[in-house]
TIBAGU-199435 format. One line per 10 residues: number of its first residue (from 1); for each residue x, y, z of N, C-alpha, C. Coordinates in nm, 3 decimals, decimal comma. Layout:
N
NUM = X:Y:Z:X:Y:Z:X:Y:Z ~ ...;
//
This chain:
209
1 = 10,498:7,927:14,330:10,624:7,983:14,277:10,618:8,136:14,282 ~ 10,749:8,216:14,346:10,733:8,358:14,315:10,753:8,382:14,157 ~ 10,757:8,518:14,126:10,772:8,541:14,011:10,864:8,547:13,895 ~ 10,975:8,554:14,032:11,092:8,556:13,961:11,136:8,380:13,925 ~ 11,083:8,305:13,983:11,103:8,187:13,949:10,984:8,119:13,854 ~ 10,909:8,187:13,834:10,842:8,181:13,661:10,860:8,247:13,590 ~ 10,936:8,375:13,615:11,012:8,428:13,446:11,098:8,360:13,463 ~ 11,217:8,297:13,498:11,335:8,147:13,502:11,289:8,072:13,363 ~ 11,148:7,971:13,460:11,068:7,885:13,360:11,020:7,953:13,266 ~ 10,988:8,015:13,250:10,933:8,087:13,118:11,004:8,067:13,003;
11 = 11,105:8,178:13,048:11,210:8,221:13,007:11,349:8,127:12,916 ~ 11,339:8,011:13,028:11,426:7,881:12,974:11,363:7,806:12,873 ~ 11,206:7,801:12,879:11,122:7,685:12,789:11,139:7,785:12,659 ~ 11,110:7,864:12,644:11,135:7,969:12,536:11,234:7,984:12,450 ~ 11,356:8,020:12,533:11,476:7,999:12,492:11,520:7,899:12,405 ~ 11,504:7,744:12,454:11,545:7,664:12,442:11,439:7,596:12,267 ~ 11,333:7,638:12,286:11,246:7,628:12,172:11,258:7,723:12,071 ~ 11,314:7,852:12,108:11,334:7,901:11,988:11,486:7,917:11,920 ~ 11,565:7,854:12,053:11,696:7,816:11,983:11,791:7,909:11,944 ~ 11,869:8,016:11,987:11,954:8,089:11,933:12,071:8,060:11,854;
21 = 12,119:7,957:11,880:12,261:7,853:11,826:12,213:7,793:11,727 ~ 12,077:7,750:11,722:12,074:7,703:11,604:12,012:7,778:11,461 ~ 11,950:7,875:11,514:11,887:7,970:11,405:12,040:8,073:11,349 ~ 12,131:8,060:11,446:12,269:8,172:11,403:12,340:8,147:11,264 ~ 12,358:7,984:11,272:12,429:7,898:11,089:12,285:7,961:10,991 ~ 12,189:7,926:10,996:12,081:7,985:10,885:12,103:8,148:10,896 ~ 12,099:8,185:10,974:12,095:8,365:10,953:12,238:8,423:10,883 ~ 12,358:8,356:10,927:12,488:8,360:10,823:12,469:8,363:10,749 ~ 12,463:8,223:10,696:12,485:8,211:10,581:12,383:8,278:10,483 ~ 12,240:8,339:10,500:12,150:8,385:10,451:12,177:8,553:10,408;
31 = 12,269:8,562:10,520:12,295:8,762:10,499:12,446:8,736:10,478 ~ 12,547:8,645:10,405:12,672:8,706:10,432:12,720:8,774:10,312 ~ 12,640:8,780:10,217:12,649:8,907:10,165:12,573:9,058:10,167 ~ 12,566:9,096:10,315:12,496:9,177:10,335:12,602:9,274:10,411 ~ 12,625:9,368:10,427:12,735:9,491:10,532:12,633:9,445:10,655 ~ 12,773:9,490:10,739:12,691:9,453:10,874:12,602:9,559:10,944 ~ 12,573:9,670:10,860:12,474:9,744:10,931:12,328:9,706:10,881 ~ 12,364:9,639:10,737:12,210:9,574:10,702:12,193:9,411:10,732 ~ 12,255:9,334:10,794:12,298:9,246:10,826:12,197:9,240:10,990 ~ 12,234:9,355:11,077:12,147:9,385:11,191:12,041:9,415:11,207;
41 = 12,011:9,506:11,041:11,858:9,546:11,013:11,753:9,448:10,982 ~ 11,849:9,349:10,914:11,788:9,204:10,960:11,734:9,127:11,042 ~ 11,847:9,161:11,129:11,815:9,057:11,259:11,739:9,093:11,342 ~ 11,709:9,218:11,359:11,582:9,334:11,466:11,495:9,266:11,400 ~ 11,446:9,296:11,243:11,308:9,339:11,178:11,267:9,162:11,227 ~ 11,383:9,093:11,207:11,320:8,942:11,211:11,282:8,903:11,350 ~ 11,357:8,964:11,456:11,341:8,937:11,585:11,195:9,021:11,627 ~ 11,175:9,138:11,559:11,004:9,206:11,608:10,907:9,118:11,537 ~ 10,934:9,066:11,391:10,852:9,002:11,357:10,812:8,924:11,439 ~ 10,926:8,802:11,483:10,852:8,693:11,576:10,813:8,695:11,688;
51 = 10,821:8,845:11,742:10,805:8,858:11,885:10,702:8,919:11,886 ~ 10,596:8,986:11,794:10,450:9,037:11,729:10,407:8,905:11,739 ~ 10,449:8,825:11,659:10,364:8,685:11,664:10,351:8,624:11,760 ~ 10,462:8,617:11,806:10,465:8,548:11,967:10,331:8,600:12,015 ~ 10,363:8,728:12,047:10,240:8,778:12,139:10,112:8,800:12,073 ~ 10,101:8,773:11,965:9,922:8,735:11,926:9,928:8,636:11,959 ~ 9,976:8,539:11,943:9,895:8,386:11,974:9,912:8,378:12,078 ~ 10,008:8,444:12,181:9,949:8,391:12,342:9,825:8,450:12,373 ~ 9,777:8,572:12,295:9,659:8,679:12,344:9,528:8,590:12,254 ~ 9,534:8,559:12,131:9,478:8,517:12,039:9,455:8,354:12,001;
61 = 9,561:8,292:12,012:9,618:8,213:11,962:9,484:8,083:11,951 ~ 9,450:8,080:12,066:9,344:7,976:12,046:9,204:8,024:11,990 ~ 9,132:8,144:11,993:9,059:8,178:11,914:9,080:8,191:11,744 ~ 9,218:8,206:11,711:9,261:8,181:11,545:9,262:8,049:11,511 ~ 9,317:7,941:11,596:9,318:7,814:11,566:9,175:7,792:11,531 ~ 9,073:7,846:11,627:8,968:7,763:11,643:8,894:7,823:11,477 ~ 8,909:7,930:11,469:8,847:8,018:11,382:8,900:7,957:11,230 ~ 9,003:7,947:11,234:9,105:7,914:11,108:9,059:7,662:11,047 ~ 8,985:7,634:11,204:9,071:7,543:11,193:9,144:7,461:11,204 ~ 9,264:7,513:11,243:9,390:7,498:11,269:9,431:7,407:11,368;
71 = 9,523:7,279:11,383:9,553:7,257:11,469:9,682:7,260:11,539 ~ 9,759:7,283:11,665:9,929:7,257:11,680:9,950:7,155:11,596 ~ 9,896:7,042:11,551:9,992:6,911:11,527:10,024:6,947:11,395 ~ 9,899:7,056:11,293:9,936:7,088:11,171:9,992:7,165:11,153 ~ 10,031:7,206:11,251:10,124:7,345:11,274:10,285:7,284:11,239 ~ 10,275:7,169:11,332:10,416:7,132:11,332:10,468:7,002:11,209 ~ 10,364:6,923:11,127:10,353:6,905:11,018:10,418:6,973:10,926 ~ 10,360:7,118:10,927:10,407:7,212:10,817:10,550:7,232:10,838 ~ 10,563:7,265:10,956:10,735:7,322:11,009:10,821:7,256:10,985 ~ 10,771:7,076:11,042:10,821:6,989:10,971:10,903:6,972:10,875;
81 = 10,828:6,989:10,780:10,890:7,010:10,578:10,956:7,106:10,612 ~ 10,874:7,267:10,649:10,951:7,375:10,596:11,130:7,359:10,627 ~ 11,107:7,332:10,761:11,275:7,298:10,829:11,345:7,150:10,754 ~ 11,298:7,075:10,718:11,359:6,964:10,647:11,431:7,000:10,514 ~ 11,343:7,082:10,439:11,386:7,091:10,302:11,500:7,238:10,341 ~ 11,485:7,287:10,431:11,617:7,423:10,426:11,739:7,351:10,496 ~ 11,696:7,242:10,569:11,826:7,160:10,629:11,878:7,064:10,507 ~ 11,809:6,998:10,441:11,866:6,992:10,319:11,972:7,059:10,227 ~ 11,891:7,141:10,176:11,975:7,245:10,151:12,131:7,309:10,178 ~ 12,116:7,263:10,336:12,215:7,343:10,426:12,316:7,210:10,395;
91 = 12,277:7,120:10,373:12,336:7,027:10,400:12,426:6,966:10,319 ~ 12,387:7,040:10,179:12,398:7,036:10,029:12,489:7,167:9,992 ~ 12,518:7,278:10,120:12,589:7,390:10,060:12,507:7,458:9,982 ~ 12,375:7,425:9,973:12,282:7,511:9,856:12,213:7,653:9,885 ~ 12,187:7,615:10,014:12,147:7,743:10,146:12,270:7,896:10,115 ~ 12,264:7,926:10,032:12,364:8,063:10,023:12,291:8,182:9,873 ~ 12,334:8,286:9,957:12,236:8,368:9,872:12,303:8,418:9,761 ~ 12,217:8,460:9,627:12,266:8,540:9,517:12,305:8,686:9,588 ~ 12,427:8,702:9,425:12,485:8,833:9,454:12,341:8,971:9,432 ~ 12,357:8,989:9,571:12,248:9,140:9,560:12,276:9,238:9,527;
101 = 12,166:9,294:9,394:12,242:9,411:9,382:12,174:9,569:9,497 ~ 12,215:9,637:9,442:12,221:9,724:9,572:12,092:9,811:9,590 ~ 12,027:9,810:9,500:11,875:9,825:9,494:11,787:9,723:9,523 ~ 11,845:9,618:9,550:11,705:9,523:9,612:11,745:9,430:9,734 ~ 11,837:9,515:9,787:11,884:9,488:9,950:11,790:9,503:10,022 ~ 11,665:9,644:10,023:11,586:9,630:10,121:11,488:9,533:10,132 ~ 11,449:9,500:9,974:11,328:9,403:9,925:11,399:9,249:10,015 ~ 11,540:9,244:9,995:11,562:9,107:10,031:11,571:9,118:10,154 ~ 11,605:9,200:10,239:11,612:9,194:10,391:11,474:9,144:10,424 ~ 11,372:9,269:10,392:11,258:9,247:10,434:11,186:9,093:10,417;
111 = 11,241:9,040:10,320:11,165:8,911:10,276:11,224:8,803:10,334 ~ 11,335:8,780:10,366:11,401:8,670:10,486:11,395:8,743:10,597 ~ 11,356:8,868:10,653:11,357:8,893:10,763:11,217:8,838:10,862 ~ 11,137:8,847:10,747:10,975:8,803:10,769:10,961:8,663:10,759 ~ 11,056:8,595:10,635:11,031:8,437:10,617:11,163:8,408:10,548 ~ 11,248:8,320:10,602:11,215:8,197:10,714:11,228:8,222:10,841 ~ 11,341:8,376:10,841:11,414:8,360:10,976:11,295:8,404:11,094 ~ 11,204:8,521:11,056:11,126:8,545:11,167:11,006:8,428:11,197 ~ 10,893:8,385:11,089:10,850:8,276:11,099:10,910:8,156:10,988 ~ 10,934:8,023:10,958:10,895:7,976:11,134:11,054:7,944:11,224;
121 = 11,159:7,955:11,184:11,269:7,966:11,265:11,259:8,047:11,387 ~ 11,240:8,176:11,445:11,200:8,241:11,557:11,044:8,153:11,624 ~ 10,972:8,224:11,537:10,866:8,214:11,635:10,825:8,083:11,548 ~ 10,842:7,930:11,551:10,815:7,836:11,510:10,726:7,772:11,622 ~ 10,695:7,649:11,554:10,505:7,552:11,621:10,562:7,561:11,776 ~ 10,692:7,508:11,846:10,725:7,496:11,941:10,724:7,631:12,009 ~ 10,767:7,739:11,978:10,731:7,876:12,073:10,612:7,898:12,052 ~ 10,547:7,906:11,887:10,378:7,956:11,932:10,328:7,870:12,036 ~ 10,361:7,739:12,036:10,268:7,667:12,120:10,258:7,687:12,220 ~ 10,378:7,729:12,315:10,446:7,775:12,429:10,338:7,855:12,461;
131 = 10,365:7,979:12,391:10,292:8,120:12,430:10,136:8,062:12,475 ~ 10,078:7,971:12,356:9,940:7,933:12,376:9,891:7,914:12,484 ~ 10,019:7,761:12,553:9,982:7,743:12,674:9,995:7,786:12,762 ~ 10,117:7,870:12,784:10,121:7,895:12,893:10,038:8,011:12,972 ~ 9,992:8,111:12,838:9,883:8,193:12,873:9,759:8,141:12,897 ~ 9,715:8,016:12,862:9,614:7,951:12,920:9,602:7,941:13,036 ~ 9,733:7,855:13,064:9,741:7,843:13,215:9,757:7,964:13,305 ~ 9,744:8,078:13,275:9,796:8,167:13,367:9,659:8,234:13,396 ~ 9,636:8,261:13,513:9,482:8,287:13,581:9,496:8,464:13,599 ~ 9,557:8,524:13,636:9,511:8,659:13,641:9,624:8,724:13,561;
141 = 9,605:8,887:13,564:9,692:8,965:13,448:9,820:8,941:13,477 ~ 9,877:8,958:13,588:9,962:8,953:13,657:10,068:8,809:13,592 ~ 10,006:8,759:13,621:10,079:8,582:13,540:10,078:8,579:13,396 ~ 9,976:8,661:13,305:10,007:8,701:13,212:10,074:8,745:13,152 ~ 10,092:8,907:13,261:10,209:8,952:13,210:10,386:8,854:13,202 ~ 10,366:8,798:13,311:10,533:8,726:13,310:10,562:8,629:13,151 ~ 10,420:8,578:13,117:10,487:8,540:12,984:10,518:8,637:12,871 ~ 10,480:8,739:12,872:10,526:8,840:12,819:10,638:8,920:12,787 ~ 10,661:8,934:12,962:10,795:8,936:12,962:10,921:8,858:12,916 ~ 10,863:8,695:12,987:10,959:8,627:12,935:10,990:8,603:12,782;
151 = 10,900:8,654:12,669:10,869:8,660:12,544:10,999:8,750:12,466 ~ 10,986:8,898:12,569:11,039:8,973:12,582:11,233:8,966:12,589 ~ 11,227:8,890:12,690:11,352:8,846:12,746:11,473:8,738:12,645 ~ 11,389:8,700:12,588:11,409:8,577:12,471:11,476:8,636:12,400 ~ 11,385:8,739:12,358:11,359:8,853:12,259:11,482:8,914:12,189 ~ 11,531:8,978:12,335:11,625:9,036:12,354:11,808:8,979:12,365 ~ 11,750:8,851:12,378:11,903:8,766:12,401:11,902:8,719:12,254 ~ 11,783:8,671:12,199:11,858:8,609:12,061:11,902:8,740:11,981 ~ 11,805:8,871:11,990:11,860:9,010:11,905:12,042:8,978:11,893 ~ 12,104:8,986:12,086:12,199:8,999:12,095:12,291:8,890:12,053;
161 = 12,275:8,761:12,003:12,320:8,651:11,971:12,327:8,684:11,817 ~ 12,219:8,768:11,748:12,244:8,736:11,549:12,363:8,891:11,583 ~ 12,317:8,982:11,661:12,458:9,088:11,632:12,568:9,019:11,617 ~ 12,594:8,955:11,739:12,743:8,890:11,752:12,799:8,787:11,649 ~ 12,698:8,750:11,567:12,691:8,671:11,471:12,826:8,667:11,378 ~ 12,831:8,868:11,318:12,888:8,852:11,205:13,088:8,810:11,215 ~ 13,062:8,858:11,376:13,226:8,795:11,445:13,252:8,684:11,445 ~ 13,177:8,548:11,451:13,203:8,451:11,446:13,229:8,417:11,308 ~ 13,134:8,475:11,221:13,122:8,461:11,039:13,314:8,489:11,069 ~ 13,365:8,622:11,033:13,527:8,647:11,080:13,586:8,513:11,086;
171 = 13,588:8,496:11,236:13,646:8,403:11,299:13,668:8,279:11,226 ~ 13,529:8,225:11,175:13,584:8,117:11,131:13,596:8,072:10,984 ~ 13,556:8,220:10,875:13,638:8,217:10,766:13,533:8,146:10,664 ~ 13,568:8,107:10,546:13,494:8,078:10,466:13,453:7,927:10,461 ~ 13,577:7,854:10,459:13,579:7,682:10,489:13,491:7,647:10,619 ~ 13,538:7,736:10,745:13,450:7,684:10,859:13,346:7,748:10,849 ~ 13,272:7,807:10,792:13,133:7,828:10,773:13,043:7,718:10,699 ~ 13,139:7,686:10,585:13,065:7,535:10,519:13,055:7,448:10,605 ~ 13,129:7,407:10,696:13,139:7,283:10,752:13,040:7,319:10,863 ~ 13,006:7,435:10,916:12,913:7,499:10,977:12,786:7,440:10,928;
181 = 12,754:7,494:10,835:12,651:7,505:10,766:12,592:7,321:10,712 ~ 12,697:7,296:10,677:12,665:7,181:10,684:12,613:7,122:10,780 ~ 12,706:7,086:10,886:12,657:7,038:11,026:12,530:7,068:11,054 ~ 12,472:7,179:11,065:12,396:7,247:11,126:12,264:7,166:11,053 ~ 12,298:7,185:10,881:12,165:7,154:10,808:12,135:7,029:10,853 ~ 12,198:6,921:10,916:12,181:6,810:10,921:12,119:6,810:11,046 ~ 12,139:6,885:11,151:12,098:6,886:11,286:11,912:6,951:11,248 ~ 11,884:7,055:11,154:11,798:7,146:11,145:11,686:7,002:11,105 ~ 11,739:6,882:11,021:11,680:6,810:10,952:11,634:6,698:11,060 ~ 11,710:6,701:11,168:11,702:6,580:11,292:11,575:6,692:11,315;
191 = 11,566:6,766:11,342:11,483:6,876:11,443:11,316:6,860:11,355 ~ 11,345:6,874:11,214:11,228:6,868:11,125:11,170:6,764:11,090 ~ 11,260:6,674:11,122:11,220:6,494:11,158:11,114:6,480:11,258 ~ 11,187:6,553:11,397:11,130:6,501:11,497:11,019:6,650:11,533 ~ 10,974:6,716:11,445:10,857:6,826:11,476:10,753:6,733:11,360 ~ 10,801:6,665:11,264:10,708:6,613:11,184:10,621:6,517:11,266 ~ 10,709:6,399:11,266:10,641:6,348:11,363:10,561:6,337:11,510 ~ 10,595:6,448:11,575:10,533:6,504:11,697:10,397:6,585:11,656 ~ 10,403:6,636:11,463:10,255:6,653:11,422:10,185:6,535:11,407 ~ 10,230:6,416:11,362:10,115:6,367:11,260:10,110:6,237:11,362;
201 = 10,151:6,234:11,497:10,120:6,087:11,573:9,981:6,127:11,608 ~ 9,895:6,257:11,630:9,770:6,283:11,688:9,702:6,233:11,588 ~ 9,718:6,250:11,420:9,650:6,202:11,335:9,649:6,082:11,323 ~ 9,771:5,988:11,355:9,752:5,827:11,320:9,726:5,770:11,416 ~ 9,686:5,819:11,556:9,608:5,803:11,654:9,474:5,790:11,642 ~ 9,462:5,907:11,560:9,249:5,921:11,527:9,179:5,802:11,441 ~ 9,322:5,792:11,313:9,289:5,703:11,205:9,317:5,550:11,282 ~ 9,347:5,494:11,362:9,331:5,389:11,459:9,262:5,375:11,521 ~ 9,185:5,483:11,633:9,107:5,461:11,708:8,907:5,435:11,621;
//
């Protein structure tokens, strides 16, 4: 493959795992009481967060597992819940934030900017894992770098997907945001269903064999 047809693949497996459409209903409804210039300060700090992480664990990633422990399947175990119980939530209309007052806007940005939205919604078990492997598989710097890039590239399209965000918030008003939000929590909960179980079949594999 040339190169440009592995940043493509890269680029698409990435995308598609870290989901821009679906992380957009959680990032709403999480900042819509926020102005939209801190609303964006959001969406950067959360988008560098996961894109720092990203790129330790493709550089790192299997020396921390090993060090920590750690395995993908418990990775996605955890994500599992974490995404089940906020799709809940979502699902319940409960997912919506207190009135902030105006001195602890930065404290709250910073603290959903870092968790949930940057880990594990951005950089969740399915993109770290990504990064893991695919830097495994990649034999000289050169192939390295393209997952990087494509890390990069991701990066940069979901940034531009939470900007555009607060126009759609507009658009579709207060009622279609519930029904948003709803929907969504229920889809977030199919997703945390099926990351649970994609952790714990390696374990009821072991406990059989």
């Amino acid at each position: 493959m040339d190169q440009l047809t592995t940043i493509i693949l890269y680029f698409t497996s990435f995308l598609t795992l870290m989901n821009p459409m679906g992380i957009m209903p959680v990032f709403l409804t999480m900042t819509s009481d926020l102005s939209k210039k801190e609303r964006r300060h959001t969406a950067l700090k959360a988008v560098i967060t996961a894109t720092a992480v990203l790129i330790l664990f493709a550089f790192a990633g299997r020396y921390l597992f090993h060090f920590f422990g750690i395995s993908v399947a418990g990775l996605k175990v955890v994500g599992g819940f974490l995404f089940f119980f906020m799709g809940y939530d979502m699902l319940n209309a409960r997912l919506s934030p207190m009135k902030i007052k105006e001195e602890d806007v930065e404290k709250y940005v910073d603290d959903i900017s870092i968790t949930p939205l940057g880990i594990p919604m951005i950089a969740g078990p399915g993109a770290i894992t990504n990064a893991i492997v695919l830097m495994g598989e990649s034999a000289d710097y050169s192939a390295k770098m393209l997952v990087i890039i494509s890390i990069l590239l991701v990066s940069v399209t979901l940034l531009l997907v939470l900007f555009g965000a607060a126009g759609i918030t507009r658009f579709l008003g207060d009622t279609g945001n519930k029904i948003m939000m709803k929907l969504m929590g229920l889809i977030v909960m199919v997703i945390a269903v099926e990351f649970f179980f994609a952790g714990i079949t390696p374990y009821v594999q072991a406990m059989l064999q």
